[in-house]
GUKOL-336222 format. One record per residue (C-alpha): x, z, y; residue number from 1. Coordinates in steps of 0.1 Angstrom, whole numbers. Example, Ala and Ser with C-alpha at 12.3 -4.5 7.8 and 13.67 -1.06 7.14 Angstrom:
2
123;78;-45;1
137;71;-11;2
***
This chain:
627
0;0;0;1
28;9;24;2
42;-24;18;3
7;-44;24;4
10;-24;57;5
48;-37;66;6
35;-69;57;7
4;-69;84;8
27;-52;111;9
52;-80;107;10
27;-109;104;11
17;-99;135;12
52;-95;152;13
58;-127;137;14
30;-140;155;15
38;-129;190;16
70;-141;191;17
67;-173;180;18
35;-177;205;19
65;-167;232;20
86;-188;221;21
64;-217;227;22
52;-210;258;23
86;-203;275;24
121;-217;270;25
138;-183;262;26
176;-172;262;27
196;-170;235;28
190;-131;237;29
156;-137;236;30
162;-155;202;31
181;-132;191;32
152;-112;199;33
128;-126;177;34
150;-135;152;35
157;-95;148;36
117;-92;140;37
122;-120;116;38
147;-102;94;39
125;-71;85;40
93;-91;79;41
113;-116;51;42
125;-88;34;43
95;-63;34;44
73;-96;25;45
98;-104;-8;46
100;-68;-21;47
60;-67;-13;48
61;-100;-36;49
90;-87;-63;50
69;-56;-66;51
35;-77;-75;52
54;-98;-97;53
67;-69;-117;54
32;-48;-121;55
19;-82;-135;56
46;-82;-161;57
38;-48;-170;58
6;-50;-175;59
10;-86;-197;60
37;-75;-214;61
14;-48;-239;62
3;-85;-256;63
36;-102;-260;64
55;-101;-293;65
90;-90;-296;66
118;-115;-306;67
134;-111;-338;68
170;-117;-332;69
183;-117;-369;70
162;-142;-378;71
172;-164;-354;72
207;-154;-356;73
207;-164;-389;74
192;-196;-389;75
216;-205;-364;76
240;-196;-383;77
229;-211;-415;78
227;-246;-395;79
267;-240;-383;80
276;-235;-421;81
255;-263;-435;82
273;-289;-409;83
306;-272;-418;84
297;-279;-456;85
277;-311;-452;86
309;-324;-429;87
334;-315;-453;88
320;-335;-486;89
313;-362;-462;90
349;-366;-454;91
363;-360;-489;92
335;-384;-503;93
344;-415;-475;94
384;-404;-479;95
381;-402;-517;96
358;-440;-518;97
383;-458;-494;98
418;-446;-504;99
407;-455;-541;100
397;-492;-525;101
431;-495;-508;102
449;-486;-543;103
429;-508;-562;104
436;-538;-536;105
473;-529;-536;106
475;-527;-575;107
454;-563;-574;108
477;-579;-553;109
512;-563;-571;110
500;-574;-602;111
488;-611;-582;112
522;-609;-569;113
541;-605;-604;114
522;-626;-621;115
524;-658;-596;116
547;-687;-605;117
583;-689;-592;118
568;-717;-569;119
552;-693;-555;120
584;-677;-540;121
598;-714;-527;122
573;-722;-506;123
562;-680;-489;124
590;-668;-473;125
598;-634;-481;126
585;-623;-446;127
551;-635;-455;128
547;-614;-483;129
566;-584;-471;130
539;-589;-437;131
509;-582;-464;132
524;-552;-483;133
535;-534;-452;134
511;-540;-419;135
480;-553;-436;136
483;-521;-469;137
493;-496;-441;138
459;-511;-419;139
438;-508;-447;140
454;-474;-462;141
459;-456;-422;142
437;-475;-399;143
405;-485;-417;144
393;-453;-431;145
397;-435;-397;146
378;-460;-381;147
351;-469;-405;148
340;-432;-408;149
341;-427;-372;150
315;-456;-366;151
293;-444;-396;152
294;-412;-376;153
288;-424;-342;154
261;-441;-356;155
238;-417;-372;156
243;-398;-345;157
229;-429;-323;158
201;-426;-347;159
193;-391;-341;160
196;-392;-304;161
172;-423;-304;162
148;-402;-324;163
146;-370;-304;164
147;-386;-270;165
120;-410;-282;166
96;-379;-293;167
97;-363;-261;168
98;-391;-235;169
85;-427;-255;170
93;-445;-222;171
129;-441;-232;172
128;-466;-257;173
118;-496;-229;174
153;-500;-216;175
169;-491;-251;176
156;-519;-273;177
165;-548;-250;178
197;-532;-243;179
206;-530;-281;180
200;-570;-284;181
221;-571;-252;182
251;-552;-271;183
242;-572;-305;184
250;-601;-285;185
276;-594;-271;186
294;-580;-298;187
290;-611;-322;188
307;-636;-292;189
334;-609;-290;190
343;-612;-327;191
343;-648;-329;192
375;-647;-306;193
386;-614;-316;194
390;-623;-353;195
406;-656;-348;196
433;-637;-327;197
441;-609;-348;198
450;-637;-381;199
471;-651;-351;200
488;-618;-347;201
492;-610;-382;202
502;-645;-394;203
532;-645;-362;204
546;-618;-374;205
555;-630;-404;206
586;-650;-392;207
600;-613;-380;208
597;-601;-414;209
615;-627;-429;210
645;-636;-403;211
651;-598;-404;212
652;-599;-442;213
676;-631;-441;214
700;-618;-408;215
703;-584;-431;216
714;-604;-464;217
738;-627;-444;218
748;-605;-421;219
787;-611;-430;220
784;-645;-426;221
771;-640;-393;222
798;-618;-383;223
826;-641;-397;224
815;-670;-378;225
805;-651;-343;226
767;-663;-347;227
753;-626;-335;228
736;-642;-301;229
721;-672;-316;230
703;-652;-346;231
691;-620;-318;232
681;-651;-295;233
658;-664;-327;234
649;-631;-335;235
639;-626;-299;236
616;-655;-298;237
600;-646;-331;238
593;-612;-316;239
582;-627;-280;240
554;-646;-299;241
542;-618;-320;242
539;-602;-287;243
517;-627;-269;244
495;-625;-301;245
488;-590;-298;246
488;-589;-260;247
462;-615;-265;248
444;-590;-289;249
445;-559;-264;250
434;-581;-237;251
406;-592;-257;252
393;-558;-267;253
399;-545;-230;254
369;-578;-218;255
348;-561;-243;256
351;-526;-231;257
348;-535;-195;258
317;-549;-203;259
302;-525;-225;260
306;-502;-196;261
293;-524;-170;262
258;-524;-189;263
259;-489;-197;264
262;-480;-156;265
232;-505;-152;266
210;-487;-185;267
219;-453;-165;268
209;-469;-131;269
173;-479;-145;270
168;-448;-161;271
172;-427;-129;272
152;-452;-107;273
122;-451;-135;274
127;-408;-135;275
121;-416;-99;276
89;-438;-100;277
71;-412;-126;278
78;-382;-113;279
43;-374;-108;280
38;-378;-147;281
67;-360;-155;282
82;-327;-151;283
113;-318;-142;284
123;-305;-181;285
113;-338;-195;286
136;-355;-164;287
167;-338;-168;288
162;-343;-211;289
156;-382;-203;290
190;-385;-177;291
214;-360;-198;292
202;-381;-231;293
208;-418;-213;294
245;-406;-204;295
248;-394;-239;296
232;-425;-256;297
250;-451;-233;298
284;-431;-241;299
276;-430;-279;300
264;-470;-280;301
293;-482;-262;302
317;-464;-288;303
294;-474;-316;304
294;-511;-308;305
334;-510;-304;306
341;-492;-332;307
319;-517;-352;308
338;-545;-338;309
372;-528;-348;310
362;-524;-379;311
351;-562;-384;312
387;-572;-366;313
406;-545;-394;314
385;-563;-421;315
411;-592;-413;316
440;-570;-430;317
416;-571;-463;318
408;-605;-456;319
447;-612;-463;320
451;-590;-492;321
424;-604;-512;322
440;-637;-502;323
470;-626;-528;324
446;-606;-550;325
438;-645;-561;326
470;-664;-564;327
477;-688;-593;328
489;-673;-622;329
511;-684;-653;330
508;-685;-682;331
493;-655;-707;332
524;-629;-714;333
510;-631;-746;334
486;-653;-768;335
469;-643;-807;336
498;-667;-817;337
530;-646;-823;338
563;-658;-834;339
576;-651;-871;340
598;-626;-876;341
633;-631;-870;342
624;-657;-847;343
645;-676;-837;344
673;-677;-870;345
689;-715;-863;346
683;-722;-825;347
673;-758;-830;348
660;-766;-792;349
644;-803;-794;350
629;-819;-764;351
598;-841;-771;352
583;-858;-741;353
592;-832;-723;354
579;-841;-684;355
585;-813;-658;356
570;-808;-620;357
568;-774;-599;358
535;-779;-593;359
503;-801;-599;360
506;-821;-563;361
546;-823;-568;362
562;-852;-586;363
576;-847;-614;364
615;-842;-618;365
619;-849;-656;366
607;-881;-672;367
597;-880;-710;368
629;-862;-722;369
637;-872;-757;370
671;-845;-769;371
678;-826;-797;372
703;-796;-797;373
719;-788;-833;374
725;-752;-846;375
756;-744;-833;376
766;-773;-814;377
779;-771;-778;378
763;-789;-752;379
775;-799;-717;380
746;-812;-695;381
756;-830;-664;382
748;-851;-638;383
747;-854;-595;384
726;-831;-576;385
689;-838;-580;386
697;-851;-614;387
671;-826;-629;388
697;-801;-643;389
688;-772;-635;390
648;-781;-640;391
655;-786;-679;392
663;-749;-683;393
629;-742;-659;394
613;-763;-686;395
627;-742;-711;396
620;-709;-696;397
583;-724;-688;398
596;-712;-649;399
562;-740;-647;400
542;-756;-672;401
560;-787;-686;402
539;-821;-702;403
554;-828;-738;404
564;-803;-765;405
595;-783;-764;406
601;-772;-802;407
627;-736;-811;408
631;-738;-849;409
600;-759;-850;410
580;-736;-829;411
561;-745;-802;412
572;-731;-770;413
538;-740;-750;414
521;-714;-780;415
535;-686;-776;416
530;-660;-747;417
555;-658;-720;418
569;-622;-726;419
576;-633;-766;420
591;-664;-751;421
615;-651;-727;422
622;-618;-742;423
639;-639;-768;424
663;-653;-740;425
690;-639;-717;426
699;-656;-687;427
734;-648;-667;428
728;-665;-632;429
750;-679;-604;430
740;-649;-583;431
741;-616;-604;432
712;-596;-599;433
716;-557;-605;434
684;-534;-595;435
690;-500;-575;436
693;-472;-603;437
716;-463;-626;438
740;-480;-642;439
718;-471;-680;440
692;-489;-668;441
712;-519;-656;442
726;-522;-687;443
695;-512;-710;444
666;-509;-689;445
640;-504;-719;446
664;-477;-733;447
670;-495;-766;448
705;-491;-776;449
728;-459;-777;450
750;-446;-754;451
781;-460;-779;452
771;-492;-776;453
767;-493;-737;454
801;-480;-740;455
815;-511;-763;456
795;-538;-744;457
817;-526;-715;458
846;-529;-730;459
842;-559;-744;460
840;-574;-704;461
867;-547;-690;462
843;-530;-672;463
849;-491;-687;464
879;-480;-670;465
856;-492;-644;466
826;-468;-652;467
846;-441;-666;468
860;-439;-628;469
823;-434;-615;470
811;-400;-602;471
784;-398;-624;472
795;-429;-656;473
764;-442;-670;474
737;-420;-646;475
758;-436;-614;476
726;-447;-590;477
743;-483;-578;478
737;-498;-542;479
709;-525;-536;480
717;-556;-550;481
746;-532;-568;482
768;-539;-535;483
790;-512;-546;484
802;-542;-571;485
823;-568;-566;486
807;-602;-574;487
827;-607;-604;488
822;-574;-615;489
784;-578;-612;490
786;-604;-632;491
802;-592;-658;492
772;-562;-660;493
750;-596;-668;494
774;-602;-696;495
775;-572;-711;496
733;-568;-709;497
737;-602;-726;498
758;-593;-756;499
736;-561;-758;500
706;-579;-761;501
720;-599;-787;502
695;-625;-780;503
688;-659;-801;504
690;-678;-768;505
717;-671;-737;506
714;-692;-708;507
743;-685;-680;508
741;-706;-649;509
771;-713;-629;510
786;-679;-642;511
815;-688;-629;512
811;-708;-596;513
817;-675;-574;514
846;-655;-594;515
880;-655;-591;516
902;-676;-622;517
907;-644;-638;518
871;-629;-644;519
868;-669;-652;520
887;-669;-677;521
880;-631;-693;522
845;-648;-688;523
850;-680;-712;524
869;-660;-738;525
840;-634;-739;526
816;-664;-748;527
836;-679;-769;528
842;-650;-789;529
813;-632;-787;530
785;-664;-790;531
804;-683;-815;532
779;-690;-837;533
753;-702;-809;534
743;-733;-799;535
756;-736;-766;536
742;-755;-731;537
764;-760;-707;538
752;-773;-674;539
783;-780;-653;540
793;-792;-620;541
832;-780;-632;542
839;-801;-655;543
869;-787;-672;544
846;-761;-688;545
827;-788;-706;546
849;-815;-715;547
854;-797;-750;548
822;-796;-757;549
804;-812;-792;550
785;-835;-771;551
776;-844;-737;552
741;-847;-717;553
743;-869;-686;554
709;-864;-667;555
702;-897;-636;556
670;-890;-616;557
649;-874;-645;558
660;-892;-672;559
686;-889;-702;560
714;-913;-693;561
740;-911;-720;562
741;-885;-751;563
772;-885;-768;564
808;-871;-776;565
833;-865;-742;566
857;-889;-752;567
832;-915;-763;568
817;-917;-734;569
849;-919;-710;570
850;-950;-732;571
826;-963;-707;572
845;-969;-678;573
808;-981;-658;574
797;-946;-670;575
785;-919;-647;576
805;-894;-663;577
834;-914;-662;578
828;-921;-626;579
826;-883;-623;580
857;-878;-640;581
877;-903;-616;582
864;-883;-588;583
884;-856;-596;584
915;-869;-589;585
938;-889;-608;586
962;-857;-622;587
926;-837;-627;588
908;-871;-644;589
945;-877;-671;590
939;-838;-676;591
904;-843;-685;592
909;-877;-706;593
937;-858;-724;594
916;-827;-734;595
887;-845;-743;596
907;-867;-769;597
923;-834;-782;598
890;-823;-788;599
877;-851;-805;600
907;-856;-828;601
904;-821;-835;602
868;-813;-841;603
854;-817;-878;604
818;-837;-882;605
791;-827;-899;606
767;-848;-915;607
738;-846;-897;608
704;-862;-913;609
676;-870;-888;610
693;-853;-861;611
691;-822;-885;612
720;-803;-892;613
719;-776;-923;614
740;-743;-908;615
736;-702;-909;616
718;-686;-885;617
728;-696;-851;618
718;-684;-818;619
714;-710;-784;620
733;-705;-755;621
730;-722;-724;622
752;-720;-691;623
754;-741;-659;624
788;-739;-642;625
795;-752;-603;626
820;-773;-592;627
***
């Protein structure tokens, strides 16, 4: 009551004074005046208001409930734990689903990758496929999984927002639907370039791969002839282009998010305005719900739509994997048809027909070869570059599938699977290959033979002095490439995995073009000694290593020339062999002539029925030698 009192008193004051104030122009002490009365009369009206307010609540408040703050607590709670939970599997259920799909496409494309021809390798530079195993696996096993859960994420939550903001204010959904077809649009011309660009990235960076790889394996070549500028000047224009390509790619993506922004101002712009034109239908609740959900909807879209597009541009990285998930294969490793036992006990090698290409659209290198190699006869096979040498032992390894019939002790090569095939033949190259491990497993990398016999396969090449100097003997981990090794001393580790296999059929090409004369020599004495009894192919650019031999091949363009003793055909003096022979030098050529008569007057003839000759058990050996 005292306060309804106040109230009146001050009204009245209130009154007065602002009925003076009209009237006359007072000074500002005047104002101060009145403002004085104000003052009292505010604050006796507000605790006169504060004090109704309060009674009111009183006397409601008997039929209000009273909250239960457990409950609530707990549900809350409940909700935290379940999207702890629900969070958790959903992670280790997307990590779990996409790291197994990376595997499987790397495991798809290693096997692709073993299983591919050797043409394979001629025409893909080693950059190529090095490009797919590291960049495009480490996309698809780093990159991909990241971003593919984020837009699953990103856009169920889309979904959710659409549906709450759309059951509270429907007129939300006006500008949202065009807005979506806007984005849809937009999105697909973005990938059409996007896409294109990003194979252009990955495919230019190919070249670094592979001059890196090359620079590294000749890099003392480079050195000895002072070519360091020109191959970092190459290697800087291969990695100038690779950077224009993903420049290219960044600017690309930056136009897309520009304009994904640029629409989502305008969506946030029409929202406001159309707050503005129904306020008088809506509160201000329903306002501040529709303007706090169209920042969080535009924000949420925008990612949404690039993470999509990221995600379709990433799928290029898969796109290249599953290109070498379905490469050409060869041949089965193995076939229901299996090789007798034994197999094989004479090493008769015949040729029949026997026409060779690297591959279908290729032409064809060996015309309808027509040879037969007797048990333990040795062979020289020669012939000018191009002459198809080196292609008759492809033929033989099956390196591509040759037309005709190659027979080994009347089997049919074409028959059998690849692994009984080649596992039946060791091959010494020009280049010796040693893997990174131990020296074991160069030697016997299916850990077939005892540790003795590693032992006497490297003293039959004078290699254990060698070993027995090694920190670690047999277990000694060697370099890459086994560049702890001298050249001759790798090859004589092929050698001595050759006698350990004790294969029926030894190939060595040019085993001695890049050794000094005295692992040459320790080289032809270990063959002769330890391959006596084999039937030996020698394709040779030196000649002195074949002009002893039981007969010689000479190979012109594909086809078989001459077939005959050495000395015979020097007979022919419009022969290509002797025309090789002359080219040696006169003092080189008499040395030649000399040893191949020796060899004739010396060697002893078997009769030989239908190009058949009965002997023991004999092995076949063929080696190619460089000039």
């Amino acid at each position: 009551m005292m306060f309804s009192v106040a109230g009146i008193v001050c009204d009245a004051r209130l009154v007065a004074g602002v009925l003076v104030r009209n009237s006359l122009r007072s000074p500002p002490d005047a104002n101060r005046a009145v403002s004085s009365f104000h003052l009292p009369c505010f604050r006796a009206g507000e605790q006169e208001k504060l004090s109704s307010t309060n009674s009111s609540t009183a006397t409601n408040g008997t039929n209000s409930t009273k909250l239960d703050l457990g409950f609530y607590l707990g549900v809350y709670g409940g909700l935290t734990a379940a999207t702890i939970l629900f969070g958790f599997v959903r992670n280790l259920l997307l990590f779990s689903v996409l790291v197994k799909a990376a595997q499987s496409l790397h495991n798809s494309m290693f096997n692709a990758i073993l299983r591919a021809p050797v043409r394979f390798f001629d025409i893909n530079p080693i950059g190529r496929v090095l490009n797919r195993f590291s960049k495009d696996i480490g996309q698809v096993d780093s990159m991909l999984p990241w971003t593919f859960t984020d837009f699953i994420q990103v856009f169920l939550q889309i979904l959710g927002v659409i549906a709450v903001a759309a059951s509270v204010i429907p007129w939300i959904l006006i500008p949202v639907l065009p807005l979506l077809g806007l984005f849809l649009f937009l999105r697909r011309y973005f990938l059409q370039t996007s896409r294109d660009v990003k194979r252009l990235e990955s495919t230019t960076r190919s070249p670094v791969f592979s001059h890196l790889s090359s620079s590294l394996q000749g890099l003392w070549t480079i050195r000895a002839f002072g070519a360091e500028e020109r191959f970092q000047n190459a290697f800087d224009a291969h990695q100038n282009l690779h950077s224009e390509a993903f420049f290219l790619f960044l600017t690309t993506s930056r136009w897309f998010a520009v304009r994904l922004d640029g629409m989502c101002s305008v969506f946030v712009t029409i929202t406001t305005f159309g707050c503005l034109l129904l306020r008088d239908q809506l509160d201000a609740g329903s306002v501040g719900l529709a303007l706090s959900y169209a920042v969080t909807l535009m924000g949420m879209f925008q990612w949404g739509v690039r993470q999509s597009a990221e995600v379709e541009n990433m799928m290029t990285s898969v796109e290249r994997v599953m290109e070498y998930t379905e490469l050409e294969s060869e041949a089965p490793w193995e076939t229901k048809k299996r090789p007798p036992p034994g197999w094989p006990s004479k090493g008769l090698v015949t040729f029949d027909g026997v026409s060779f290409s690297y591959s279908n659209d290729s032409p064809p290198v060996l015309h309808g070869l027509q040879a037969m190699f007797q048990p333990q006869e040795k062979v020289g096979i020669v012939g000018r570059t191009g002459a198809g040498k080196s292609s008759l032992v492809s033929a033989l390894f099956r390196l591509a599938e040759p037309q005709g019939k190659i027979y080994i002790d009347g089997v049919v090569t074409s028959d059998l699977g690849l692994h009984d095939l080649r596992q039946k033949m060791s091959i010494i190259p020009q280049d010796p290959m040693l893997f990174t491990g131990s020296m074991r497993k160069n030697l016997d990398p299916f850990n077939q033979h005892s540790d003795e016999e590693l032992w006497n396969a490297l003293r039959e090449v004078q290699l254990k002095s060698v070993v027995e100097e090694l920190p670690g003997k047999l277990e000694t981990v060697l370099a890459e490439s086994g560049s702890n090794f001298s050249v001759g001393q790798r090859q004589l580790v092929c050698l001595a995995r050759a006698i350990l296999r004790r294969n029926r059929i030894l190939i060595i090409d040019e085993a001695t073009a890049n050794v000094d004369p005295r692992t040459d020599e320790l080289i032809q004495k270990t063959i002769r000694d330890k391959f006596r009894e084999c039937t030996v192919l020698t394709i040779a650019h030196r000649l002195n290593t074949i002009i002893d031999s039981d007969r010689i091949l000479v190979l012109d363009a594909g086809k078989i020339h001459a077939y005959d003793e050495p000395h015979v055909l020097l007979q022919d003096t419009k022969g290509i062999f002797y025309k090789m022979v002359q080219q040696t030098g006169k003092q080189e050529a008499a040395a030649l002539l000399e040893a191949a008569k020796r060899a004739y007057d010396s060697r002893s003839r078997p009769s030989v029925a239908n190009g058949h000759a009965e002997s023991a058990d004999v092995n076949l050996v063929i080696f190619e030698t460089a000039l």
